[in-house]
N, CA and C atoms as an extended XYZ file, in Angstrom:
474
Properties=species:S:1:pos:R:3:atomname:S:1:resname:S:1:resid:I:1 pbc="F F F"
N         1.611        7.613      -24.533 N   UNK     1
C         0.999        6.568      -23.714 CA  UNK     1
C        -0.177        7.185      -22.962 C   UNK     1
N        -1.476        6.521      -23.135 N   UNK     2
C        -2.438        7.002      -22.118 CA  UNK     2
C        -2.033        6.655      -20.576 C   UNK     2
N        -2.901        7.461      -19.699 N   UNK     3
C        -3.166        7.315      -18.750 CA  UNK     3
C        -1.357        7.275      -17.666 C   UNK     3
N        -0.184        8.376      -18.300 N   UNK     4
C         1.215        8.109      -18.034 CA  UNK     4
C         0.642        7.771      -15.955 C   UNK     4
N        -0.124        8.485      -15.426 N   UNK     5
C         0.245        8.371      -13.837 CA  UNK     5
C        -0.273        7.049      -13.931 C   UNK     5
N        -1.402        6.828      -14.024 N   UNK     6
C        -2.124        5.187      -14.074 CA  UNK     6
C        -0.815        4.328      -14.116 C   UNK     6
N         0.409        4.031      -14.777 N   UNK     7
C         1.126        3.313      -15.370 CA  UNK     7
C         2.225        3.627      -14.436 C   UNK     7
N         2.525        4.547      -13.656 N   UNK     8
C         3.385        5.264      -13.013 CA  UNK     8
C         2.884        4.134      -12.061 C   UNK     8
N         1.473        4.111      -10.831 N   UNK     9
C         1.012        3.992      -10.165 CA  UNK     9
C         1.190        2.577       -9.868 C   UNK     9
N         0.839        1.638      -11.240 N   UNK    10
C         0.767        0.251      -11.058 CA  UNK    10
C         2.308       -0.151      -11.251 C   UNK    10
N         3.222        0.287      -12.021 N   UNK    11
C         4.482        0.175      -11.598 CA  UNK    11
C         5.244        0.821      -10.665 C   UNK    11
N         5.149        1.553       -9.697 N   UNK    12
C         5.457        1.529       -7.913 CA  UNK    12
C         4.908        0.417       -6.980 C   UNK    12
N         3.574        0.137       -7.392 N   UNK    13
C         3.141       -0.643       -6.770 CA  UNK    13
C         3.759       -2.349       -7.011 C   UNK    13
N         4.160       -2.674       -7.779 N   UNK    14
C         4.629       -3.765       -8.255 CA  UNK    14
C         6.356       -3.603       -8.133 C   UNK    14
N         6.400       -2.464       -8.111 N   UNK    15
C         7.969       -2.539       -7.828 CA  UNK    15
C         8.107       -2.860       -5.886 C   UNK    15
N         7.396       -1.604       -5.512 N   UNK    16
C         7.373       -1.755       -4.308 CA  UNK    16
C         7.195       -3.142       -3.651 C   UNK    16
N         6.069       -3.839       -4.463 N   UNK    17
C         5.929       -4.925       -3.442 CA  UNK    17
C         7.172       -6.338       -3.818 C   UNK    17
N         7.754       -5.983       -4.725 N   UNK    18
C         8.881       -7.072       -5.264 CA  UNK    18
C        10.013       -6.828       -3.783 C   UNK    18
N        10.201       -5.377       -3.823 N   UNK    19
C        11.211       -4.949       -2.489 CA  UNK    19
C        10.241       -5.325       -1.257 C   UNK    19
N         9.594       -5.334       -0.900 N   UNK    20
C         8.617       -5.472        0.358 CA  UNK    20
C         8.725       -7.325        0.234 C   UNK    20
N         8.482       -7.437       -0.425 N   UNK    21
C         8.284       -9.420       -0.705 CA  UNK    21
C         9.733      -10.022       -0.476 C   UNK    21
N        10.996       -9.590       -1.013 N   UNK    22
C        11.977       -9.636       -1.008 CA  UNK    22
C        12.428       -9.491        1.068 C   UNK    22
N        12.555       -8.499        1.167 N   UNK    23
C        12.653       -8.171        2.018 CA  UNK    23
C        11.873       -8.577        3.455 C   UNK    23
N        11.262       -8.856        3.018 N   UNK    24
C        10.107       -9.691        4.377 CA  UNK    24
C        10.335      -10.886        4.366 C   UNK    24
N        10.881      -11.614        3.097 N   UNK    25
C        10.928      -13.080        2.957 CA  UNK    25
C        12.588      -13.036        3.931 C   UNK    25
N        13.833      -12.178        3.694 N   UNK    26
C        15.065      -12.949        3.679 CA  UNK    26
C        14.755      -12.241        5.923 C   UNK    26
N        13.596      -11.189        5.955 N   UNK    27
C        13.300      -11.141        7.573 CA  UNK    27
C        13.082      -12.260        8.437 C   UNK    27
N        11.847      -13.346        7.637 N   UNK    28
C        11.614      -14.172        8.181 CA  UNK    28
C        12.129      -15.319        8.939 C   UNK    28
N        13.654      -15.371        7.987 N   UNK    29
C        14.616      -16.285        7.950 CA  UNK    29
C        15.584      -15.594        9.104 C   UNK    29
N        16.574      -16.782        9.489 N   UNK    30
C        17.472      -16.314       10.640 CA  UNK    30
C        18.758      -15.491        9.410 C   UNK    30
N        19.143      -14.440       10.044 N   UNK    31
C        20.391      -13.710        9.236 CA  UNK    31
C        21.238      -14.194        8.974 C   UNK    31
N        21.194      -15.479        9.847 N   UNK    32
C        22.804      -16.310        9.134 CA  UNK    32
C        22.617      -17.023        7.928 C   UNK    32
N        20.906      -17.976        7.621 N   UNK    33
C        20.930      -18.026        6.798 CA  UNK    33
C        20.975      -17.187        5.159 C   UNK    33
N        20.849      -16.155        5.545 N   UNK    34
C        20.959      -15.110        4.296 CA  UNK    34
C        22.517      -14.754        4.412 C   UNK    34
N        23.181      -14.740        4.894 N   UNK    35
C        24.332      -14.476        5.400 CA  UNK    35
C        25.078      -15.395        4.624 C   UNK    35
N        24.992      -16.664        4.796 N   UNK    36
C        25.509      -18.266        3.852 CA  UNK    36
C        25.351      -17.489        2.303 C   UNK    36
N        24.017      -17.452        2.229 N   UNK    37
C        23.330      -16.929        0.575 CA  UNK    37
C        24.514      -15.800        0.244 C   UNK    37
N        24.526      -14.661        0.486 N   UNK    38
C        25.901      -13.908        0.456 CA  UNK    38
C        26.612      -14.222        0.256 C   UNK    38
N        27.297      -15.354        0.986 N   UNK    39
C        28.956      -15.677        1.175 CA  UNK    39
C        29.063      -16.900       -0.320 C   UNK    39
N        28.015      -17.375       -0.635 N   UNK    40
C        28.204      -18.380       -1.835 CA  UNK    40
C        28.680      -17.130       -3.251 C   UNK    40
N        28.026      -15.708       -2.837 N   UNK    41
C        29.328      -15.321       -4.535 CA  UNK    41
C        30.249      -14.794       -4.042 C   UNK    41
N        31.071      -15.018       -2.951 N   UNK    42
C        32.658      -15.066       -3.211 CA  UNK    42
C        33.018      -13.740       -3.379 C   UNK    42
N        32.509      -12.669       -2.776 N   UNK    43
C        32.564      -10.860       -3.268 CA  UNK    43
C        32.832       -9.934       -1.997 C   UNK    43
N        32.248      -10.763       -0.375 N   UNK    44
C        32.117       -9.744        0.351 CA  UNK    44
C        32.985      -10.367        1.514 C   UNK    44
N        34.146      -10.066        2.018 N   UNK    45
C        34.922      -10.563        3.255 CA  UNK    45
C        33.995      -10.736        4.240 C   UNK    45
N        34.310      -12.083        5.197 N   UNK    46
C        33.397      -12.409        6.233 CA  UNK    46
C        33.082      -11.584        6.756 C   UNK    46
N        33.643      -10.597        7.028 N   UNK    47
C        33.530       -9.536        8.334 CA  UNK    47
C        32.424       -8.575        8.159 C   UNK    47
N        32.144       -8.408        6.910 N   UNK    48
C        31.231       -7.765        6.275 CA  UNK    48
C        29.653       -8.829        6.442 C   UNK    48
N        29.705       -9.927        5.924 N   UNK    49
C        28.674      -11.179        5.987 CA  UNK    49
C        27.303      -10.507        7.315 C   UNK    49
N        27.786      -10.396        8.246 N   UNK    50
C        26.795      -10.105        9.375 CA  UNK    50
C        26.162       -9.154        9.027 C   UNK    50
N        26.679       -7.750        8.888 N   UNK    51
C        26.572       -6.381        8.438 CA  UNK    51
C        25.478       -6.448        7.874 C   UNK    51
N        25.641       -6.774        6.560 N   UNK    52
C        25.007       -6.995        5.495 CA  UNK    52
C        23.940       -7.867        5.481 C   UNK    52
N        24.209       -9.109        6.115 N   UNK    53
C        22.639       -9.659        6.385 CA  UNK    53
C        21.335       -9.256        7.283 C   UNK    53
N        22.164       -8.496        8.263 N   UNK    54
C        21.037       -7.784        9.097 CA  UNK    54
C        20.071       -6.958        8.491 C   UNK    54
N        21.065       -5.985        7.886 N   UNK    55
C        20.566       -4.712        7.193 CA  UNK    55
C        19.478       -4.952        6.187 C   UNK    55
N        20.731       -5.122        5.068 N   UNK    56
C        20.161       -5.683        3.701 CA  UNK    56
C        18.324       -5.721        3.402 C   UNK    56
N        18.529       -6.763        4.239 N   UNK    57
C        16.728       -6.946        4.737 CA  UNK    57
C        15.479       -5.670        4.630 C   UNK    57
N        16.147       -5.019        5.738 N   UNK    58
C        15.809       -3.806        6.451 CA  UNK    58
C        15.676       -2.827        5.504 C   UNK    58
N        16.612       -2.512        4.618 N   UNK    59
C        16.776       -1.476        3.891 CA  UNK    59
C        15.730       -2.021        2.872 C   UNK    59
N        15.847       -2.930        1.943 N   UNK    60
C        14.818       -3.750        1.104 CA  UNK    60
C        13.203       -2.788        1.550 C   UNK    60
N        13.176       -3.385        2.635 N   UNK    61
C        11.532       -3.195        3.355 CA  UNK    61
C        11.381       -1.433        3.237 C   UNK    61
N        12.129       -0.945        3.801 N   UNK    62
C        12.004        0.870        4.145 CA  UNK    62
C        11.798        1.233        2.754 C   UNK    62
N        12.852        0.573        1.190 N   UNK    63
C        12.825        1.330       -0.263 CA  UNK    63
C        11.328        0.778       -0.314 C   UNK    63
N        10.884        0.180       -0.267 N   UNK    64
C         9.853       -0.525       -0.898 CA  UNK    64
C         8.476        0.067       -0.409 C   UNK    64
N         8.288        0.600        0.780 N   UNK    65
C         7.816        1.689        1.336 CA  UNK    65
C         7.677        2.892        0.836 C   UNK    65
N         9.415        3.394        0.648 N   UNK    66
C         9.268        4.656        0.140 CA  UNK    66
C         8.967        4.524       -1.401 C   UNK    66
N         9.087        3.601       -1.999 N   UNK    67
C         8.871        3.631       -3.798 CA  UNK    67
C         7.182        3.858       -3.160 C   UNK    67
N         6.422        2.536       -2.665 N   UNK    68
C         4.585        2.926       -2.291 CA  UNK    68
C         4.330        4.108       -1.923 C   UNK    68
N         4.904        4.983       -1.013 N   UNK    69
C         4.313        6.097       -0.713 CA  UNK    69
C         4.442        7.315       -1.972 C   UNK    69
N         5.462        7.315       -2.958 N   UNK    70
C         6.097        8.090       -4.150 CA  UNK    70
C         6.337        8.986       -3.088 C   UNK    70
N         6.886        9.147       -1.966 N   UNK    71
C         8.333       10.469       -1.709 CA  UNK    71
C         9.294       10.163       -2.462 C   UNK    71
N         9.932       10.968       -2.836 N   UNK    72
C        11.017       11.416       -3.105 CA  UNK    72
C        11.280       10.279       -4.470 C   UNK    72
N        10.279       10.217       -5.007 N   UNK    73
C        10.224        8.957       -6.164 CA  UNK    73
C        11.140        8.928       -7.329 C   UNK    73
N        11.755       10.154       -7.597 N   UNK    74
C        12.749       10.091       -8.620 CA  UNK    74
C        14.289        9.711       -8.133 C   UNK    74
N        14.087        9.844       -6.703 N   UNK    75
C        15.268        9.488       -6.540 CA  UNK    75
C        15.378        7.798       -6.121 C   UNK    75
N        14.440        7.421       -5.075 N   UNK    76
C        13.918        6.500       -4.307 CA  UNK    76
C        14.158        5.333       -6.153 C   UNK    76
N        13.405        5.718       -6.970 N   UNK    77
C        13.492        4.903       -7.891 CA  UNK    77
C        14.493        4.924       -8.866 C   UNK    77
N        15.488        5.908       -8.684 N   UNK    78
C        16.605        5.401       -9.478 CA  UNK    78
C        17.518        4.873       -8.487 C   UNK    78
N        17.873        4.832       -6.783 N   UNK    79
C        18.654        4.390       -6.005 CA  UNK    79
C        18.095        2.640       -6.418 C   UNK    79
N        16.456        2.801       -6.648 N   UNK    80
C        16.000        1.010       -6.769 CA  UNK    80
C        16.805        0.693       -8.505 C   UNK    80
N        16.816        0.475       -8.916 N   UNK    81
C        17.168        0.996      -10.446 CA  UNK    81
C        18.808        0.816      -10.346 C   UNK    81
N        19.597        1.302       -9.461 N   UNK    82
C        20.855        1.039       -9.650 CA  UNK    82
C        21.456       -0.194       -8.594 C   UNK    82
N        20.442       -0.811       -7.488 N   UNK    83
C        20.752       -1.195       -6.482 CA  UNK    83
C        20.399       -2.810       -7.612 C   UNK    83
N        19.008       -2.629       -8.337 N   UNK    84
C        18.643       -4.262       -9.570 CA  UNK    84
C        19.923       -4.087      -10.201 C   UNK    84
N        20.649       -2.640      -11.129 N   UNK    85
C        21.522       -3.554      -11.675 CA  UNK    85
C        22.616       -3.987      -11.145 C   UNK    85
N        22.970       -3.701       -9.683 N   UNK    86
C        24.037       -3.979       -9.162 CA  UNK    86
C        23.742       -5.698       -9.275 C   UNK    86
N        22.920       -5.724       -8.520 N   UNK    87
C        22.406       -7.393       -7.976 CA  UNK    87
C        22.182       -7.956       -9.341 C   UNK    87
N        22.068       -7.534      -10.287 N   UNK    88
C        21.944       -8.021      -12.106 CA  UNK    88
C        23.323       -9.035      -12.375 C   UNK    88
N        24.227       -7.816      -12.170 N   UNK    89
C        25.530       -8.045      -12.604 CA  UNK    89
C        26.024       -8.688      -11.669 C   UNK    89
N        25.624       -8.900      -10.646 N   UNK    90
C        26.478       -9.966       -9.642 CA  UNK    90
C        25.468      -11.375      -10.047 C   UNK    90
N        24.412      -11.224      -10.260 N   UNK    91
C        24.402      -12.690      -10.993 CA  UNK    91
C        24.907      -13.163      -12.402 C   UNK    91
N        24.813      -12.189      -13.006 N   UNK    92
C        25.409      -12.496      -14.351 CA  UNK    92
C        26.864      -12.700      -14.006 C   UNK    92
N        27.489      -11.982      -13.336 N   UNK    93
C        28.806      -12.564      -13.187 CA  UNK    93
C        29.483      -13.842      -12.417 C   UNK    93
N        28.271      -14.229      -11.281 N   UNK    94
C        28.645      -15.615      -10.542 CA  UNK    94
C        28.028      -16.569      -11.976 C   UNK    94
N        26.635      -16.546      -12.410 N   UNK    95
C        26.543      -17.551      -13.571 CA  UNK    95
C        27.685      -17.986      -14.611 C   UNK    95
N        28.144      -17.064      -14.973 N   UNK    96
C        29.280      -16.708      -15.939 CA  UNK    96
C        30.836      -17.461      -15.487 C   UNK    96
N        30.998      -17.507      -14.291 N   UNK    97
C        32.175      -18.203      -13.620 CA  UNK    97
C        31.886      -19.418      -12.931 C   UNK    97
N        30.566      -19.931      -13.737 N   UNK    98
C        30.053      -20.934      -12.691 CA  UNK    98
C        30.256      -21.526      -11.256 C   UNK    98
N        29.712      -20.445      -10.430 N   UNK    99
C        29.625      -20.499       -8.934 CA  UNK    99
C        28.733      -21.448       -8.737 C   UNK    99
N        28.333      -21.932       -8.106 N   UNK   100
C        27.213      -22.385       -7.232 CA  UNK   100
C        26.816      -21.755       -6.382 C   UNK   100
N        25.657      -20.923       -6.874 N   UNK   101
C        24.963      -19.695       -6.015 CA  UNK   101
C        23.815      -19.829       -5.666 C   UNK   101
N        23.424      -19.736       -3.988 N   UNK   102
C        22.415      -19.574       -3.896 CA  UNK   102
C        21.718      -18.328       -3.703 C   UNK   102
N        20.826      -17.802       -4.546 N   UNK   103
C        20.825      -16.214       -4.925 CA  UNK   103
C        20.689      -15.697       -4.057 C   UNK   103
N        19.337      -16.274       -3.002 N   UNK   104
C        18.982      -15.364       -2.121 CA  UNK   104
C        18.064      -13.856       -2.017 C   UNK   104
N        17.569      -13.681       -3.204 N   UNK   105
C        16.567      -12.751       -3.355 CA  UNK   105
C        14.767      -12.811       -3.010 C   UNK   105
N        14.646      -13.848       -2.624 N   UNK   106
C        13.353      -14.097       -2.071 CA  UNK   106
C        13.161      -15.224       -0.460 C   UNK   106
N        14.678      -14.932       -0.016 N   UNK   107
C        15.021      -16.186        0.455 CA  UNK   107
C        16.049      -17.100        0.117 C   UNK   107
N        16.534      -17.918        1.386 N   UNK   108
C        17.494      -18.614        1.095 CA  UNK   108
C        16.434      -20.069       -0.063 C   UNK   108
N        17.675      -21.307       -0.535 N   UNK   109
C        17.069      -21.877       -1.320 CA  UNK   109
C        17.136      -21.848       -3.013 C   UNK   109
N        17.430      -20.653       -3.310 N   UNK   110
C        16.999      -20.446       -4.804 CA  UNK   110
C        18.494      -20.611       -5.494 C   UNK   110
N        18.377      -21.207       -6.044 N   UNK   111
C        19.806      -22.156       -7.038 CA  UNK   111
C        19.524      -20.498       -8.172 C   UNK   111
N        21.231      -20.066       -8.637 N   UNK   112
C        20.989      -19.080       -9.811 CA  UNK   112
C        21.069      -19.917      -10.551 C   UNK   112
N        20.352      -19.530      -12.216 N   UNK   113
C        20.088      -19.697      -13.188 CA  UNK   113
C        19.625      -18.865      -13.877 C   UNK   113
N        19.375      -19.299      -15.778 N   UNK   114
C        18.799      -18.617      -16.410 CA  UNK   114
C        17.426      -17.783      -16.057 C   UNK   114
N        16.462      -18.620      -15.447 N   UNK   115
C        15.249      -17.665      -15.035 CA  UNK   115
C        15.647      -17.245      -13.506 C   UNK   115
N        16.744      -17.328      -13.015 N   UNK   116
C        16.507      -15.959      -11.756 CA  UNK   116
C        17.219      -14.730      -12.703 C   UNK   116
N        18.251      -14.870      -13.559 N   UNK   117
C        18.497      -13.626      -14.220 CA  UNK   117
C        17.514      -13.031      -15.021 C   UNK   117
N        16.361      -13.760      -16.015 N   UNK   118
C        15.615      -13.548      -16.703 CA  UNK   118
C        14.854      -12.605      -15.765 C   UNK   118
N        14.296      -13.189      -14.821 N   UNK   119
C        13.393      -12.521      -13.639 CA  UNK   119
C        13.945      -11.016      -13.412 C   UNK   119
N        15.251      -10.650      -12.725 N   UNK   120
C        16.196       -9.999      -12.225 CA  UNK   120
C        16.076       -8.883      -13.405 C   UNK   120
N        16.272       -9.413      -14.948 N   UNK   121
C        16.196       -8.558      -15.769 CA  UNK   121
C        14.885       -7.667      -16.055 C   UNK   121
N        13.565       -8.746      -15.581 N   UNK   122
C        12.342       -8.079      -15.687 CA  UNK   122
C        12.370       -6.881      -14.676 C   UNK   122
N        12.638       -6.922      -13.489 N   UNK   123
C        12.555       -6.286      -12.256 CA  UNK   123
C        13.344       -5.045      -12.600 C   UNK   123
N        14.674       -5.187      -13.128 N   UNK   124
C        15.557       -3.738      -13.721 CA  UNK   124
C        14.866       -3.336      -14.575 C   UNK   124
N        14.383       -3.604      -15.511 N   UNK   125
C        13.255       -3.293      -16.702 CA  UNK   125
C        12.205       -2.116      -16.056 C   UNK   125
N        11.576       -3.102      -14.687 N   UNK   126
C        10.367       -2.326      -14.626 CA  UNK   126
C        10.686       -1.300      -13.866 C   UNK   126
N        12.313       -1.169      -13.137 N   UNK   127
C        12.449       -0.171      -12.186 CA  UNK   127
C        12.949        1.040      -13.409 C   UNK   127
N        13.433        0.869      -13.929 N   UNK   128
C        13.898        1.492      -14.223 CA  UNK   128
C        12.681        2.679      -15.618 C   UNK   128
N        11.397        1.712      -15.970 N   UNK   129
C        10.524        2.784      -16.501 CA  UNK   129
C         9.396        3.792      -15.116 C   UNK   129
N         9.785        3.121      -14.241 N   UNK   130
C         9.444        3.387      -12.949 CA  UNK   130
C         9.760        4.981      -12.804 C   UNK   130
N        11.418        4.830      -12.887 N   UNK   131
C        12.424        5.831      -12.967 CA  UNK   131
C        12.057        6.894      -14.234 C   UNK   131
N        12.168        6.567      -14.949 N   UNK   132
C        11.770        7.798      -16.095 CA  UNK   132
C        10.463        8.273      -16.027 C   UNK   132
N         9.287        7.152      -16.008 N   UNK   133
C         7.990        7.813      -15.254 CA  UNK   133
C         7.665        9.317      -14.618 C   UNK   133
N         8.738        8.799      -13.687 N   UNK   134
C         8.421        9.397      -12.450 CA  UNK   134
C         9.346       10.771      -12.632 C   UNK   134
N        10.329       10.567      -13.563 N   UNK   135
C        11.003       12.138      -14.061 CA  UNK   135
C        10.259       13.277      -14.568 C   UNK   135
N         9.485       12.024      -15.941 N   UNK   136
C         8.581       12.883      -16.985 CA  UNK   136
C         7.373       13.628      -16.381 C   UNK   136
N         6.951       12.704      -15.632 N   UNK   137
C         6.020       13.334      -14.427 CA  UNK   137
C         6.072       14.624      -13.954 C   UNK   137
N         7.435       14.462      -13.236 N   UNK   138
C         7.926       15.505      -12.170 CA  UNK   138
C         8.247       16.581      -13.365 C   UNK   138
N         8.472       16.468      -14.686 N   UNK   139
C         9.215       17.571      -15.767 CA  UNK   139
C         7.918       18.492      -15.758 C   UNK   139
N         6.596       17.297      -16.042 N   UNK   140
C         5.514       17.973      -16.820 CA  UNK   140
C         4.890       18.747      -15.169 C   UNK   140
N         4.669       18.111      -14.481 N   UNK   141
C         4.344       19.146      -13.132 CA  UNK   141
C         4.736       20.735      -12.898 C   UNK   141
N         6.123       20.436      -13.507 N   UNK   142
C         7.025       21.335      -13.013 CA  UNK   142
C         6.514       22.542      -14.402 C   UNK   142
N         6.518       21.752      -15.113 N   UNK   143
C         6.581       22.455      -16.841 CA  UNK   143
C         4.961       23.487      -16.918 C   UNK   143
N         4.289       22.912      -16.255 N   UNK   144
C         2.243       23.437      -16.085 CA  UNK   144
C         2.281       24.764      -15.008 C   UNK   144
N         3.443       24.216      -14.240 N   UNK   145
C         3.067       24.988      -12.800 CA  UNK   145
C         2.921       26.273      -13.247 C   UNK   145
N         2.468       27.533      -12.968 N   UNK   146
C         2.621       28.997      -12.938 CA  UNK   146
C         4.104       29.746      -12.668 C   UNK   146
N         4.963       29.929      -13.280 N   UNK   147
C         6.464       30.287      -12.669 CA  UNK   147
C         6.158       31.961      -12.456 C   UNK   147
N         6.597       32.203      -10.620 N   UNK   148
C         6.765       33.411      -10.463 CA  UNK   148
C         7.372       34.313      -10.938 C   UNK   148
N         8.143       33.490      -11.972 N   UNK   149
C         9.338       34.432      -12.428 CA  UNK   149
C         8.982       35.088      -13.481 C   UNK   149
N         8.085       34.286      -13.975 N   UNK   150
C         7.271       34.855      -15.660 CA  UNK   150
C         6.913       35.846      -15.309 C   UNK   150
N         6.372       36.459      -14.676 N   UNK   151
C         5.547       37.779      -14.508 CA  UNK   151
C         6.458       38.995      -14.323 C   UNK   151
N         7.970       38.356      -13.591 N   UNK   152
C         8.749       39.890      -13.288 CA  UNK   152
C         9.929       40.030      -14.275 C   UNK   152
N        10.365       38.945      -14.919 N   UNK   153
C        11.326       38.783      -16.069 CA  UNK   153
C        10.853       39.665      -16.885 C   UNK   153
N        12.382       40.876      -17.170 N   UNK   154
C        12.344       41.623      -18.260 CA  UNK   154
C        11.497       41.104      -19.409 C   UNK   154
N        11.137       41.619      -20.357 N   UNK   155
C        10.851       41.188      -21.441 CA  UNK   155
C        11.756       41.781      -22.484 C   UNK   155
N        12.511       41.164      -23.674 N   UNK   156
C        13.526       41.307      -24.358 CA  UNK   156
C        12.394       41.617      -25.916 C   UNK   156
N        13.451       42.840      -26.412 N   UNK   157
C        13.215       43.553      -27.339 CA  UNK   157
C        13.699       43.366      -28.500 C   UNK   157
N        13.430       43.223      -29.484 N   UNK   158
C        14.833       42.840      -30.262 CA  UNK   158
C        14.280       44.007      -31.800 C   UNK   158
């Protein structure tokens, strides 16, 4: 693939701002309403409901940050990467038992269906070449660099 950072670059940026968009949208809203959105798949005891709506948010906004800035990007983007397929499989599994879910990923409002999973699937898709990107990257960096060690390592005779 030409241009691998170019491609690296515009997928952080598009990942990032899906978590930043996400996350600013369910801010805007009062926590209880995201809180309701939660409690429609039937997964997390009330007591938990508050917890989780406060945060949730919060955390969204900070990954989405750290995916834009690329710290710690191999990790930052596989924690994003396992956090889509968590939220994947909890829609595929409320669709599947026909819940009446309101997803809640951009905001309260959004009825699940075929295109919020379709969507959901694009978003794991892109996190996740995000994720290898950003490995192959870090391999070939690592792979160019000068190793101190080359210079004092025995050399083997055979």
């Amino acid at each position: 693939m030409k241009h691998p950072k170019l491609w690296l670059l515009v997928g952080r940026i598009l990942l990032a701002g899906i978590f930043l968009a996400a996350g600013i949208a369910k801010l805007r809203e009062p926590w209880l309403q995201f809180a309701v959105s939660i409690n429609t798949f039937k997964i997390v005891p009330d007591s938990m409901l508050e917890p989780i709506a406060r945060t949730l948010p919060w955390f969204e906004v900070v990954l989405g940050l750290a995916i834009l800035s690329g710290v710690y990007l191999k990790w930052t983007s596989t924690l994003t990467s396992l956090i889509l397929a968590g939220f994947l499989s909890l829609l595929i599994r409320s669709w599947a038992l026909g819940l009446e879910v309101d997803c809640g990923c951009f905001g309260s409002g959004e009825p699940l269906g075929p295109k919020t999973i379709a969507r959901d699937s694009v978003m794991l898709i892109l996190s996740i070449a995000v994720t290898i990107g950003a490995f192959r990257l870090g391999r070939e960096r690592v792979s160019s660099e000068p190793s101190i060690l080359a210079d004092t390592a025995p050399s083997r005779q055979v």
